[in-house]
GUKOLMAR-424578 format. One record per atom (N, C-alpha, C): residue number from 1; residue in three letters; chain; atom name; x negated, y negated, z. Coordinates in steps of 0.1 Angstrom, whole numbers, plus 5000, padded with zeros to 4 digits. Layout:
N
<node num="NUM" residu="ALA" chaine="A" atome="CA" X="X" Y="Y" Z="Z"/>
...
***
This chain:
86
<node num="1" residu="UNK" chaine="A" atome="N" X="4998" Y="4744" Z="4965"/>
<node num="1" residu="UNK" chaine="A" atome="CA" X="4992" Y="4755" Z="4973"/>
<node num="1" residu="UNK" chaine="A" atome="C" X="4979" Y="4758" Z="4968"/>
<node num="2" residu="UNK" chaine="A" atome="N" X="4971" Y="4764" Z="4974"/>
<node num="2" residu="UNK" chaine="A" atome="CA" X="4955" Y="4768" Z="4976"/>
<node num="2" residu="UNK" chaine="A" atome="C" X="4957" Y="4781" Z="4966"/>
<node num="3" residu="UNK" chaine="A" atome="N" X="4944" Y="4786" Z="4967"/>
<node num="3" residu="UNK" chaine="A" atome="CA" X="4947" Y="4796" Z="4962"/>
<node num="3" residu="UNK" chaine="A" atome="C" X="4946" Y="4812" Z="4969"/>
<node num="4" residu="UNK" chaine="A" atome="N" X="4941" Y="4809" Z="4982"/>
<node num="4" residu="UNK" chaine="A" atome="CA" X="4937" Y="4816" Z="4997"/>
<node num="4" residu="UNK" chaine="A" atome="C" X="4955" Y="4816" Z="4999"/>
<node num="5" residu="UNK" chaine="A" atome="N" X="4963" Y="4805" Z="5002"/>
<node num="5" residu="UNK" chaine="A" atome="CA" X="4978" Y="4808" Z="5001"/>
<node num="5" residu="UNK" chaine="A" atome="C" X="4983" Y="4817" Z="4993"/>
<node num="6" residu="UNK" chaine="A" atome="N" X="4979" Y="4815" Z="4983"/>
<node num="6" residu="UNK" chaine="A" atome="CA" X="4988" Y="4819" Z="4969"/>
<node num="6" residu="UNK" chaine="A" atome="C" X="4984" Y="4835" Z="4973"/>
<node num="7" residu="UNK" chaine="A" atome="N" X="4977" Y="4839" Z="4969"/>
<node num="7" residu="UNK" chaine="A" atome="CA" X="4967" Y="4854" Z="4972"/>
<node num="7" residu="UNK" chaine="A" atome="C" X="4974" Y="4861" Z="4980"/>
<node num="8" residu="UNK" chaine="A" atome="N" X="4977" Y="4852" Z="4998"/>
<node num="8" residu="UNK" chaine="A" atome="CA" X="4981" Y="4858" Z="5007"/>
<node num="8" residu="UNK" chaine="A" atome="C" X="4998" Y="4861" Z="5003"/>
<node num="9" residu="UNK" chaine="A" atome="N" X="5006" Y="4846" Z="4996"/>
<node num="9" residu="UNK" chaine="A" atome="CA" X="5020" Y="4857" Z="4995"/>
<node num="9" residu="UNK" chaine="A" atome="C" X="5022" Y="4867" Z="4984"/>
<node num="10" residu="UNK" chaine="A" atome="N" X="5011" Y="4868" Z="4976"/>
<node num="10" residu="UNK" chaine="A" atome="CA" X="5010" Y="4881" Z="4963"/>
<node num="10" residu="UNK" chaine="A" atome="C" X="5009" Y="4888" Z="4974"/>
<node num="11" residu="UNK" chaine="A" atome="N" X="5000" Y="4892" Z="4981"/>
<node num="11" residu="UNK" chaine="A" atome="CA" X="4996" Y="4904" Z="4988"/>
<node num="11" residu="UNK" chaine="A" atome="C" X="5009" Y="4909" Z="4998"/>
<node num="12" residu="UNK" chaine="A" atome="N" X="5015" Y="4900" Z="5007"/>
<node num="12" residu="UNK" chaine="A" atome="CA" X="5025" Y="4899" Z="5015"/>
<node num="12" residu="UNK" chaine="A" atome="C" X="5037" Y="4903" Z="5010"/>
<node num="13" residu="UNK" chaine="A" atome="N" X="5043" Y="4898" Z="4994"/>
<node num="13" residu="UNK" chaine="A" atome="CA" X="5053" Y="4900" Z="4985"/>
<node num="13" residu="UNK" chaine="A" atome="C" X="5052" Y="4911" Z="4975"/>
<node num="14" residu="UNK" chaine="A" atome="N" X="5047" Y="4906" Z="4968"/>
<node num="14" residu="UNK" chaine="A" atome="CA" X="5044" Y="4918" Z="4954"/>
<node num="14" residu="UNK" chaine="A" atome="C" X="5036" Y="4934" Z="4956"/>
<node num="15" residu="UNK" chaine="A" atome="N" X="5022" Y="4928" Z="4963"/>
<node num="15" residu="UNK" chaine="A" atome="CA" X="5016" Y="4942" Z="4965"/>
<node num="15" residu="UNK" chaine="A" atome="C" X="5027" Y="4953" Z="4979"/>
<node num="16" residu="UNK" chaine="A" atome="N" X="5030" Y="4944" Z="4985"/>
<node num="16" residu="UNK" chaine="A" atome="CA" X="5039" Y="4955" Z="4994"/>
<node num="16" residu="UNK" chaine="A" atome="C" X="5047" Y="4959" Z="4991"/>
<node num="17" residu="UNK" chaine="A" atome="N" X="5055" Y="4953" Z="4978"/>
<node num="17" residu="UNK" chaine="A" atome="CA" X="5068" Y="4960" Z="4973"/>
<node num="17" residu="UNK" chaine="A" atome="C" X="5061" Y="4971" Z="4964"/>
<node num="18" residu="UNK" chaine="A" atome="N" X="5055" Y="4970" Z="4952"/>
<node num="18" residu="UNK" chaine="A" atome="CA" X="5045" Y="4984" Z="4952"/>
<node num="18" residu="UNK" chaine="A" atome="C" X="5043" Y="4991" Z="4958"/>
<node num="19" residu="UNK" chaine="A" atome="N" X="5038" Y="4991" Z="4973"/>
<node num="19" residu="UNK" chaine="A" atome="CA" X="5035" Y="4998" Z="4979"/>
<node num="19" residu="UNK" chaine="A" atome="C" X="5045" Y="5009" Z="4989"/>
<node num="20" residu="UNK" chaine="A" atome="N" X="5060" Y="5000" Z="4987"/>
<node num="20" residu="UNK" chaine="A" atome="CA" X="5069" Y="5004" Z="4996"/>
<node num="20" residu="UNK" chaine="A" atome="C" X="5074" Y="5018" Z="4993"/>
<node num="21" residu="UNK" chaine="A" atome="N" X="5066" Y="5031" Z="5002"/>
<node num="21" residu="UNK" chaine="A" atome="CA" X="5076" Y="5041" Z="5003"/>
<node num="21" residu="UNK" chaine="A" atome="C" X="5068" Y="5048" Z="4989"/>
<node num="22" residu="UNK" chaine="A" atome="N" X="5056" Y="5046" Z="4988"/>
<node num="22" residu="UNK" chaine="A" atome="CA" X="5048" Y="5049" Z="4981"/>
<node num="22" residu="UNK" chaine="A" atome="C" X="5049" Y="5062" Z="4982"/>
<node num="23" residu="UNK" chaine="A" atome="N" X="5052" Y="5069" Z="4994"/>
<node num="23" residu="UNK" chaine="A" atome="CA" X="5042" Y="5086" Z="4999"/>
<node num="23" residu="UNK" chaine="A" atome="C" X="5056" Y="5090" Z="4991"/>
<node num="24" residu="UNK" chaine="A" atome="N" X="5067" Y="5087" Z="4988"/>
<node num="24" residu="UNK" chaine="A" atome="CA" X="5076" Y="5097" Z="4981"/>
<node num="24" residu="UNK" chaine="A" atome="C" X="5075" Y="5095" Z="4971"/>
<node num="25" residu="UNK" chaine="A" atome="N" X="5071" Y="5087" Z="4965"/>
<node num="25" residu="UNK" chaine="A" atome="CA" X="5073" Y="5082" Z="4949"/>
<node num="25" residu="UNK" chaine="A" atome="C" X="5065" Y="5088" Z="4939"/>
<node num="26" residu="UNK" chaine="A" atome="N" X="5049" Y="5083" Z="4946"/>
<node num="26" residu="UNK" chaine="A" atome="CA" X="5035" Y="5085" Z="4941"/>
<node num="26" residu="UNK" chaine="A" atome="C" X="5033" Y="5100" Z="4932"/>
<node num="27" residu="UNK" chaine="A" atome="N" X="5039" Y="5109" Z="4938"/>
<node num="27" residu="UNK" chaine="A" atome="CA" X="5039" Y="5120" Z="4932"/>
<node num="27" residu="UNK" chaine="A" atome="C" X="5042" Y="5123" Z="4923"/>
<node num="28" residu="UNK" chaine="A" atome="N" X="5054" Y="5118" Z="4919"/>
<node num="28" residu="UNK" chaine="A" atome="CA" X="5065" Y="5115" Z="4905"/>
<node num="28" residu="UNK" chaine="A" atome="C" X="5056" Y="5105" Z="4895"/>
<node num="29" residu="UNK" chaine="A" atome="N" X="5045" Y="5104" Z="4894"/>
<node num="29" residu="UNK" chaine="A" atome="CA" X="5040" Y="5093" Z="4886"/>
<node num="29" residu="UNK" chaine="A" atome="C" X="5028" Y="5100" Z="4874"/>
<node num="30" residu="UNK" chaine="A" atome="N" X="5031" Y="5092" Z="4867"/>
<node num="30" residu="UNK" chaine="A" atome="CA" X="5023" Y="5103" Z="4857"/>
<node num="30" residu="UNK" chaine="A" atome="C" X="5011" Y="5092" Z="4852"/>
<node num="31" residu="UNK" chaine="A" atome="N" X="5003" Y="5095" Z="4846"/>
<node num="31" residu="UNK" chaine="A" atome="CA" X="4985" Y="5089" Z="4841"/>
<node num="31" residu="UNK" chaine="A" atome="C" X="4991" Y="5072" Z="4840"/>
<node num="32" residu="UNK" chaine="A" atome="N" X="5002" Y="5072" Z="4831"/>
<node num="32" residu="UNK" chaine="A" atome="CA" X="5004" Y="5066" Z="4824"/>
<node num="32" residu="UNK" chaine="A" atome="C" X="5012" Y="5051" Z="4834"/>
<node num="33" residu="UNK" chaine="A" atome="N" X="5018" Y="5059" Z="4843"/>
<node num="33" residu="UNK" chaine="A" atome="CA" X="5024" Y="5047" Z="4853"/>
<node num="33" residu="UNK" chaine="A" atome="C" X="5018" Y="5045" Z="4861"/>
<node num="34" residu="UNK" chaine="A" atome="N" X="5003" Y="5050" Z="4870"/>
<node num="34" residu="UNK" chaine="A" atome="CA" X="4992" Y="5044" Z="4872"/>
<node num="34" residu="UNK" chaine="A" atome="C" X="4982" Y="5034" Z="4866"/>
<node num="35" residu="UNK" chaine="A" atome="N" X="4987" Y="5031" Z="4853"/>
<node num="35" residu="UNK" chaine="A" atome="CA" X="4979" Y="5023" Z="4843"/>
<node num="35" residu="UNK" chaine="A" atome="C" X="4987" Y="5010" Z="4844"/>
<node num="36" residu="UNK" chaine="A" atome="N" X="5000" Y="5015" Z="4842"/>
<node num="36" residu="UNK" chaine="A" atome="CA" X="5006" Y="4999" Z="4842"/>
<node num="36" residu="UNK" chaine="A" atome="C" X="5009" Y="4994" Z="4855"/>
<node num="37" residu="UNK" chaine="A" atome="N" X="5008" Y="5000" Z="4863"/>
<node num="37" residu="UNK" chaine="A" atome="CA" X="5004" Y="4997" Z="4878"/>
<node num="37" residu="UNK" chaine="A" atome="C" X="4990" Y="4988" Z="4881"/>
<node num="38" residu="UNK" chaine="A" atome="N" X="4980" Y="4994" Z="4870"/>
<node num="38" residu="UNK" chaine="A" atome="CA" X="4967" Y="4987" Z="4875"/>
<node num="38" residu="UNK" chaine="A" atome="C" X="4966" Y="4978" Z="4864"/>
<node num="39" residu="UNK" chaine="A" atome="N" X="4973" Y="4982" Z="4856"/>
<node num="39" residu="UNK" chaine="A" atome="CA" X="4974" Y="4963" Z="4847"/>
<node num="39" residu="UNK" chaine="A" atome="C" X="4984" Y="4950" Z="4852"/>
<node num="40" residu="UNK" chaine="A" atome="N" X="4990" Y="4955" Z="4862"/>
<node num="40" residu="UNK" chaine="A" atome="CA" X="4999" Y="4949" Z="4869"/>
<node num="40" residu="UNK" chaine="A" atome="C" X="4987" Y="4942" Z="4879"/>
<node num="41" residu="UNK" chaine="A" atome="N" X="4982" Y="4946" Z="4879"/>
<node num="41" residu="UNK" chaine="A" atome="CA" X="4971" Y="4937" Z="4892"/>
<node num="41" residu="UNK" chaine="A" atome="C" X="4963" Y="4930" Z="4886"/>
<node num="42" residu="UNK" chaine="A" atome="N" X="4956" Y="4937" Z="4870"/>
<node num="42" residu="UNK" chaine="A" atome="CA" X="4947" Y="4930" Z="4866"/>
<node num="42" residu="UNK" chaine="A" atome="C" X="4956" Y="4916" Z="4858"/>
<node num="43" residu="UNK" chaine="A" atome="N" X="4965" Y="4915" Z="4858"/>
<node num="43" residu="UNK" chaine="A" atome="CA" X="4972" Y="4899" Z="4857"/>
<node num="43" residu="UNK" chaine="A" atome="C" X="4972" Y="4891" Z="4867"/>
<node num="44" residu="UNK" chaine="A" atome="N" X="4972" Y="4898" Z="4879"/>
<node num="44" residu="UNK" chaine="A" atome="CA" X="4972" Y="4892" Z="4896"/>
<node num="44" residu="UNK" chaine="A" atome="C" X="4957" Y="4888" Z="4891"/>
<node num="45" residu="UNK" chaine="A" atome="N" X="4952" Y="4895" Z="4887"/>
<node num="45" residu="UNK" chaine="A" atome="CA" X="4933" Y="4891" Z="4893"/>
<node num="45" residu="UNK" chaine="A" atome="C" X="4931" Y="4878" Z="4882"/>
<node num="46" residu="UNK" chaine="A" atome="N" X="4939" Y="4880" Z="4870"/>
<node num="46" residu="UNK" chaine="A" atome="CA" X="4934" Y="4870" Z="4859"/>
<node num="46" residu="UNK" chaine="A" atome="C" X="4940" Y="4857" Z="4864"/>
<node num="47" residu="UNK" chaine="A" atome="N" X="4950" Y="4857" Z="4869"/>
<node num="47" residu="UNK" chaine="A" atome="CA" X="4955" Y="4844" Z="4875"/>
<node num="47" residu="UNK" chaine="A" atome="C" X="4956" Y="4842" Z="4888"/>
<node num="48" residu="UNK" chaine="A" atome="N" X="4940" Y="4846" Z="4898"/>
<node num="48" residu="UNK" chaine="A" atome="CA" X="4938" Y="4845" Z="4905"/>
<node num="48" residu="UNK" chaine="A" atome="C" X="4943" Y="4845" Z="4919"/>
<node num="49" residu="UNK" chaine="A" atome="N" X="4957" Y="4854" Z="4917"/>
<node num="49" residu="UNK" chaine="A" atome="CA" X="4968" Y="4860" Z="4926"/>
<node num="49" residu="UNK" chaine="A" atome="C" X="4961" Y="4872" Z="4933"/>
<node num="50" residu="UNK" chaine="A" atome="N" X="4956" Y="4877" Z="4925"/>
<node num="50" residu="UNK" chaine="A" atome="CA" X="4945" Y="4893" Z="4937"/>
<node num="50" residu="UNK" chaine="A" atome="C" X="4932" Y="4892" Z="4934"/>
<node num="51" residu="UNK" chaine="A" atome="N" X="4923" Y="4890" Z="4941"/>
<node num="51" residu="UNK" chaine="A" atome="CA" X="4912" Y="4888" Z="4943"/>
<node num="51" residu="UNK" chaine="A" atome="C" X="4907" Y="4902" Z="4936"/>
<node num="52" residu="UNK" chaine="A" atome="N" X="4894" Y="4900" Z="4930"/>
<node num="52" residu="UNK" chaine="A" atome="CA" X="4882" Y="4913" Z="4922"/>
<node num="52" residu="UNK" chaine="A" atome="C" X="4880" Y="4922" Z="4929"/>
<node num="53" residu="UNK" chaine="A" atome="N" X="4876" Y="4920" Z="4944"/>
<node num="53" residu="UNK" chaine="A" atome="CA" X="4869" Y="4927" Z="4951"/>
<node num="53" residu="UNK" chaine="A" atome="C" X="4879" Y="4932" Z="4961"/>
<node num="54" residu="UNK" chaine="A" atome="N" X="4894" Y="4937" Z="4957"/>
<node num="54" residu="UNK" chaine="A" atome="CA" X="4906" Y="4941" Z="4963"/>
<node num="54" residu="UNK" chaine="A" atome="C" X="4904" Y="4954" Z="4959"/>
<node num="55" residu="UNK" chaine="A" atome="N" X="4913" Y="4965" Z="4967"/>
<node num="55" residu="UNK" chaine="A" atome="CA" X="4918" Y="4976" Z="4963"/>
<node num="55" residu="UNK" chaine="A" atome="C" X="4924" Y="4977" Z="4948"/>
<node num="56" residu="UNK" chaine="A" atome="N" X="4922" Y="4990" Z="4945"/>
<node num="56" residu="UNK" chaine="A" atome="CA" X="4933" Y="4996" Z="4927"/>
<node num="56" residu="UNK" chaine="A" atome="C" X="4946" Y="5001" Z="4937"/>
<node num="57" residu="UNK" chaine="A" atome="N" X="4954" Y="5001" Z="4925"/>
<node num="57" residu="UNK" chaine="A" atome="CA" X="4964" Y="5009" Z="4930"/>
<node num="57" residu="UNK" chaine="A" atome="C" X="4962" Y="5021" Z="4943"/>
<node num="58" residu="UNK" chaine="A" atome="N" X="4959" Y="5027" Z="4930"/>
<node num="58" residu="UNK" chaine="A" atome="CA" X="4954" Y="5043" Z="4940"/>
<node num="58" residu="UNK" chaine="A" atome="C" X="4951" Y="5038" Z="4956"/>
<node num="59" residu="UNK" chaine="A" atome="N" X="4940" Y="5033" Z="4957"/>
<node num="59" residu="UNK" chaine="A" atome="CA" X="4935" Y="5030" Z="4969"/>
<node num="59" residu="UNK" chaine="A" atome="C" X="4941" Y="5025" Z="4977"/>
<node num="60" residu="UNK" chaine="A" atome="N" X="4953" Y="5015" Z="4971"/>
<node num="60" residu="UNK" chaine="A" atome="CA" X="4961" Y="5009" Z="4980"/>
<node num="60" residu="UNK" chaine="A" atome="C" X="4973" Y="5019" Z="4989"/>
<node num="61" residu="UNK" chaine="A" atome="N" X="4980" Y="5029" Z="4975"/>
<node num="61" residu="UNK" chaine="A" atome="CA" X="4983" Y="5040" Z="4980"/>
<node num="61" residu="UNK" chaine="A" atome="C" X="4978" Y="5050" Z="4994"/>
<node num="62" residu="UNK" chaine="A" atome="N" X="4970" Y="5054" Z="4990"/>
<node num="62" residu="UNK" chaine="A" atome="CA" X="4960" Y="5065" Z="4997"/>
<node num="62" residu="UNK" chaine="A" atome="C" X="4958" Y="5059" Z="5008"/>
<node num="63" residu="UNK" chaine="A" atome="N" X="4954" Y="5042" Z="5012"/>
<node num="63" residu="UNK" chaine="A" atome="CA" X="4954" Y="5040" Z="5025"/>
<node num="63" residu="UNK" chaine="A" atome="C" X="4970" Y="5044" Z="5029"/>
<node num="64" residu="UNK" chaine="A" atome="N" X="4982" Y="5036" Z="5026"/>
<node num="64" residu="UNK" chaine="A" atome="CA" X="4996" Y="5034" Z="5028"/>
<node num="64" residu="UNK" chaine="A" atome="C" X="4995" Y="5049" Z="5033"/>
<node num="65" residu="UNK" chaine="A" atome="N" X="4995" Y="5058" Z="5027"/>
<node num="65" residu="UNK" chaine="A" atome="CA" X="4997" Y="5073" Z="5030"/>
<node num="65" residu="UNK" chaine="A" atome="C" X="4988" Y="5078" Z="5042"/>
<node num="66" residu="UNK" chaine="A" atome="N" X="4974" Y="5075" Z="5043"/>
<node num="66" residu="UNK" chaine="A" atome="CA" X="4971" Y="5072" Z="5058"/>
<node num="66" residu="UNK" chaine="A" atome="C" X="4974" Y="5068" Z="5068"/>
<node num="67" residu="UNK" chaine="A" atome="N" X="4982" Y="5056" Z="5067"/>
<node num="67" residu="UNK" chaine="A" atome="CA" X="4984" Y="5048" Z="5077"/>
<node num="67" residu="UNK" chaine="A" atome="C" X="4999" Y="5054" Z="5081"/>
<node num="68" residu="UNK" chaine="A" atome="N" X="5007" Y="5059" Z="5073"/>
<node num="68" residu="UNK" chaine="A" atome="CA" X="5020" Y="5068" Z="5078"/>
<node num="68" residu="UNK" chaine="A" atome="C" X="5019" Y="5081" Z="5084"/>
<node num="69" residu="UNK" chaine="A" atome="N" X="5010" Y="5087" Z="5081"/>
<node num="69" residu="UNK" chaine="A" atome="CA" X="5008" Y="5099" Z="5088"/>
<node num="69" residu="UNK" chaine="A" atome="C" X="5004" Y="5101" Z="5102"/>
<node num="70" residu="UNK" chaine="A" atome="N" X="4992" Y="5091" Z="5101"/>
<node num="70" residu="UNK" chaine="A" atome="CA" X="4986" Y="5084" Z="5114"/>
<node num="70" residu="UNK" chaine="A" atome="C" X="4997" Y="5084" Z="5124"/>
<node num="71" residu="UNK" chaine="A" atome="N" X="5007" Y="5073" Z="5120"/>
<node num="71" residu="UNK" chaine="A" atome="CA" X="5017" Y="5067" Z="5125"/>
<node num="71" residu="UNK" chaine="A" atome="C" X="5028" Y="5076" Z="5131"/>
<node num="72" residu="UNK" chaine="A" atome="N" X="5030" Y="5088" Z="5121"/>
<node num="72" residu="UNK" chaine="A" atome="CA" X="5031" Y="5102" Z="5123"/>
<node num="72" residu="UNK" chaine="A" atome="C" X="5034" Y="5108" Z="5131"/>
<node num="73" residu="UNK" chaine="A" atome="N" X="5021" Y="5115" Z="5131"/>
<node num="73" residu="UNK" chaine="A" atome="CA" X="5009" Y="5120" Z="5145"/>
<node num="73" residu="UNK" chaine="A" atome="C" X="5010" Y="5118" Z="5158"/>
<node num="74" residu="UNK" chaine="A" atome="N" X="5009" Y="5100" Z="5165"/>
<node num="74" residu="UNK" chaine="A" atome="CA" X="5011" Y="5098" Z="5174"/>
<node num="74" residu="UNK" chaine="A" atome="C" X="5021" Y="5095" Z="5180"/>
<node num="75" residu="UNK" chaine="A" atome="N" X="5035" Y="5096" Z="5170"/>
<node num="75" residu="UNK" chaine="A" atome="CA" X="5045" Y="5094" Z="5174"/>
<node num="75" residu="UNK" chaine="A" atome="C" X="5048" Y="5106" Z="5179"/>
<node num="76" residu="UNK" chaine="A" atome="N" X="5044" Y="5121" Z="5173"/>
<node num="76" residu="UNK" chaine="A" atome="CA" X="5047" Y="5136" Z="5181"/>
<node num="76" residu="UNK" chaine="A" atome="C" X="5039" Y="5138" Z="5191"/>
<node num="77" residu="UNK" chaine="A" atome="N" X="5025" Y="5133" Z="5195"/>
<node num="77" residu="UNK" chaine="A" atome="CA" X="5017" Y="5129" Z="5202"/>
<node num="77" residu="UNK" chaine="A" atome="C" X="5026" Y="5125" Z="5216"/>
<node num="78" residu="UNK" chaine="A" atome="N" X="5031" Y="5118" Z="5211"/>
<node num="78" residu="UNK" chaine="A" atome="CA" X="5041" Y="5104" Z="5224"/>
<node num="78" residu="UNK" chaine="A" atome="C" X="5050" Y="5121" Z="5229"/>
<node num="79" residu="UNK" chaine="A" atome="N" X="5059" Y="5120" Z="5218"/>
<node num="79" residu="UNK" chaine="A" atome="CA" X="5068" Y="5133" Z="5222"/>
<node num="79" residu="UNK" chaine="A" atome="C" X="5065" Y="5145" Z="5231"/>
<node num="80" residu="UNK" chaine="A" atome="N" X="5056" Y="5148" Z="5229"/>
<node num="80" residu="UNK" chaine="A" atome="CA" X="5050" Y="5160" Z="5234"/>
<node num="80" residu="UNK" chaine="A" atome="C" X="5046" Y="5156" Z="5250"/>
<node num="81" residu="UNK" chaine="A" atome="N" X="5039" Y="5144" Z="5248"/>
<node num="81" residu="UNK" chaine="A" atome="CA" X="5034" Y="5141" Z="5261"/>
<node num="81" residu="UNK" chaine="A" atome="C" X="5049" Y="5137" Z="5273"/>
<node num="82" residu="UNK" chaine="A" atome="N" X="5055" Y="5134" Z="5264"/>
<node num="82" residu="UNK" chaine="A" atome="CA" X="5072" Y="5131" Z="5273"/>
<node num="82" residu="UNK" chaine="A" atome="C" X="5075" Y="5141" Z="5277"/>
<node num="83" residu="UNK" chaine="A" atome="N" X="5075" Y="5151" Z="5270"/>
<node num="83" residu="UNK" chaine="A" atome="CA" X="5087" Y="5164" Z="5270"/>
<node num="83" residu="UNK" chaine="A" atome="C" X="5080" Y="5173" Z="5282"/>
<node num="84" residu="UNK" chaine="A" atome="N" X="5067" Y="5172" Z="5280"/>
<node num="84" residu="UNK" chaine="A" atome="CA" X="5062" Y="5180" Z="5293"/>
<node num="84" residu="UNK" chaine="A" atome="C" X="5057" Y="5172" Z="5306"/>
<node num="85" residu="UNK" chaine="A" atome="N" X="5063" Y="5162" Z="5306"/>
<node num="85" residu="UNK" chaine="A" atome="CA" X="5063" Y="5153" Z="5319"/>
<node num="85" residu="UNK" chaine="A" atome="C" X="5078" Y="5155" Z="5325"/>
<node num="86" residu="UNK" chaine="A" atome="N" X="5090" Y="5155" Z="5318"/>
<node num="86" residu="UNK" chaine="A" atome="CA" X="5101" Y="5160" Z="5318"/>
<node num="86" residu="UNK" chaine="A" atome="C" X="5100" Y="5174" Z="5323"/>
***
């Protein structure tokens, strides 16, 4: 395999399981498990499994937590617009 493959199932596999269900966890995390979280990557980056110019942890978080709320939003968005068409 390439290394554009390889990259893609780190990202697909590893970083999403990190990532899974992050908005409840993240809070519970102290200095210290954000460190070995971003040393966890920086072995991805040394063996060219996560690219340099990727997201940190954090960031990958913070979008994840964006992207749920969003997701949210327009799901009560949907509701609302139902209920008063009803």
């Amino acid at each position: 395999m390439d290394d554009a493959q390889l990259q893609l199932i780190y990202r697909a596999i590893v970083i999403a399981k990190l990532i899974y269900a992050s908005s409840s966890w993240c809070g519970f995390t102290s200095a210290s498990d954000r460190q070995r979280f971003e040393g966890f990557l920086r072995r991805g980056r040394r063996y060219s499994l996560y690219p340099a110019n990727q997201a940190t942890i954090v960031q990958l978080i913070a979008k994840a937590d964006e992207t749920l709320f969003i997701t949210s939003d327009i799901i009560c968005m949907c509701k609302v617009a139902i209920s008063t068409v009803l």
